[in-house]
C-alpha positions as CSV (number, residue, x, y, z in Angstrom):
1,X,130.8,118.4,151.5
2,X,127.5,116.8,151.8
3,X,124.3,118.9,152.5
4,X,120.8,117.3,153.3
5,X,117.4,119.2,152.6
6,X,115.3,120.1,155.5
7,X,112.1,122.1,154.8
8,X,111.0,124.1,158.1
9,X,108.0,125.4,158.3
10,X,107.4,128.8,160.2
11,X,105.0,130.3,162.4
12,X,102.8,131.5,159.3
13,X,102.8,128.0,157.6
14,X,105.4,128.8,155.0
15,X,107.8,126.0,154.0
16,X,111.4,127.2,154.1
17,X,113.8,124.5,152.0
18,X,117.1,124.9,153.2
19,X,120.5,123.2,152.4
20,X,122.4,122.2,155.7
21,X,125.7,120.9,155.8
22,X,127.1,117.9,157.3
23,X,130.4,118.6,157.8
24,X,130.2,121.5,160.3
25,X,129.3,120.6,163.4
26,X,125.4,122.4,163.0
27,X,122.5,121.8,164.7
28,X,119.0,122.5,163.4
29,X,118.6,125.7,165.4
30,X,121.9,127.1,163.6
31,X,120.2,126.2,160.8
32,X,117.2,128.1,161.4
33,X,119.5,130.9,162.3
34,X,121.7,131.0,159.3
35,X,118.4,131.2,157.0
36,X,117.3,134.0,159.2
37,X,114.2,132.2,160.8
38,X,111.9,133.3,163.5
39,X,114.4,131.3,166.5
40,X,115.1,133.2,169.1
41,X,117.6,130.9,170.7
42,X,118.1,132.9,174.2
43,X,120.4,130.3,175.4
44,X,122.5,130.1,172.6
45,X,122.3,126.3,172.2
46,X,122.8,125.2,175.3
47,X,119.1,123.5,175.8
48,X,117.8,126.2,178.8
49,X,115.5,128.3,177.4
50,X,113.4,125.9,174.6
51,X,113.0,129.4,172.2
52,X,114.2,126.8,169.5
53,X,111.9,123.8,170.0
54,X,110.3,122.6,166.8
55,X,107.9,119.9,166.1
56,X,109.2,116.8,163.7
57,X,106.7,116.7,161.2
58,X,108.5,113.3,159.0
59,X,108.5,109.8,160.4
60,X,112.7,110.9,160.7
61,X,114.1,108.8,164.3
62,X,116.2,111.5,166.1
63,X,117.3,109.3,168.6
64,X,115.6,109.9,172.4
65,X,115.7,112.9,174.3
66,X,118.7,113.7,176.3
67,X,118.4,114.6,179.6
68,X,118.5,118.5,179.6
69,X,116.2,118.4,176.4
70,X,114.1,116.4,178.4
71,X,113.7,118.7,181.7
72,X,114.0,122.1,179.2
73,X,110.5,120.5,177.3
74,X,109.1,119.6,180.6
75,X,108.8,123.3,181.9
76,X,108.4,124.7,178.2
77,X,104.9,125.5,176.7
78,X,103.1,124.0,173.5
79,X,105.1,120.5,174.0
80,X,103.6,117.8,171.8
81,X,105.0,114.3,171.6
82,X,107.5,114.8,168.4
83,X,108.5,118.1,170.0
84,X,112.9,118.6,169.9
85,X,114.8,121.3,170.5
86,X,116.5,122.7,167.4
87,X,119.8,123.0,169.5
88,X,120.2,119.3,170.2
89,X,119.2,117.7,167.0
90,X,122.8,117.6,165.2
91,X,122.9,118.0,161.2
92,X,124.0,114.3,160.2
93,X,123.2,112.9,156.8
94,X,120.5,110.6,157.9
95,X,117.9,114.5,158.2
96,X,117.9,114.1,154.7
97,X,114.2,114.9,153.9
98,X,113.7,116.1,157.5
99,X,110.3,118.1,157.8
100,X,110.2,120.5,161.0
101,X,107.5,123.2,162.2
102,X,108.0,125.8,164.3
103,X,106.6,126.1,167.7
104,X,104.9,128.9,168.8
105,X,106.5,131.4,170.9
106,X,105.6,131.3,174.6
């Protein structure tokens, strides 16, 4: 089993350091629910209701938008440019050192 480290930093500013593994099929908002963080995650992962979107704070590539992500962040509030949605951004090896904030919630 291979885990990467991901800090995530919550609404208050505190840095969380988590271990997420590779090898399960997670995405960062499991991730963020498994530790218990503030993510609501209405739509259960399913990119329709943006209560997971984070902002990437590292120089990490997650690969474009898809197209749901895309339309969810369009209607969503408190969007910046490296905003994602926790439920598309798939725990792969290459998050190693990933740094995300939580955005606020609407």
């Amino acid at each position: 089993m291979t885990d990467v480290n991901i800090t995530i930093i919550d609404r208050e500013g505190v840095e969380h350091k988590v271990l997420a593994p590779t090898d399960m099929n997670m995405n960062l908002m499991e991730v963020c629910k498994a530790y218990e963080l503030p993510v609501q995650a209405v739509c259960g992962g399913i990119a329709m209701c943006a209560t997971c979107q984070c902002y990437v704070i590292s120089g990490h590539d997650l690969g474009e938008r898809n197209e749901d992500e895309q339309a969810m962040l369009w209607e969503a509030q408190n969007v910046k440019d490296n905003s994602r949605l926790g439920c598309q951004v798939p725990i792969t090896e290459k998050l190693e050192g990933l740094v995300v904030e939580l955005a606020p919630e609407e």
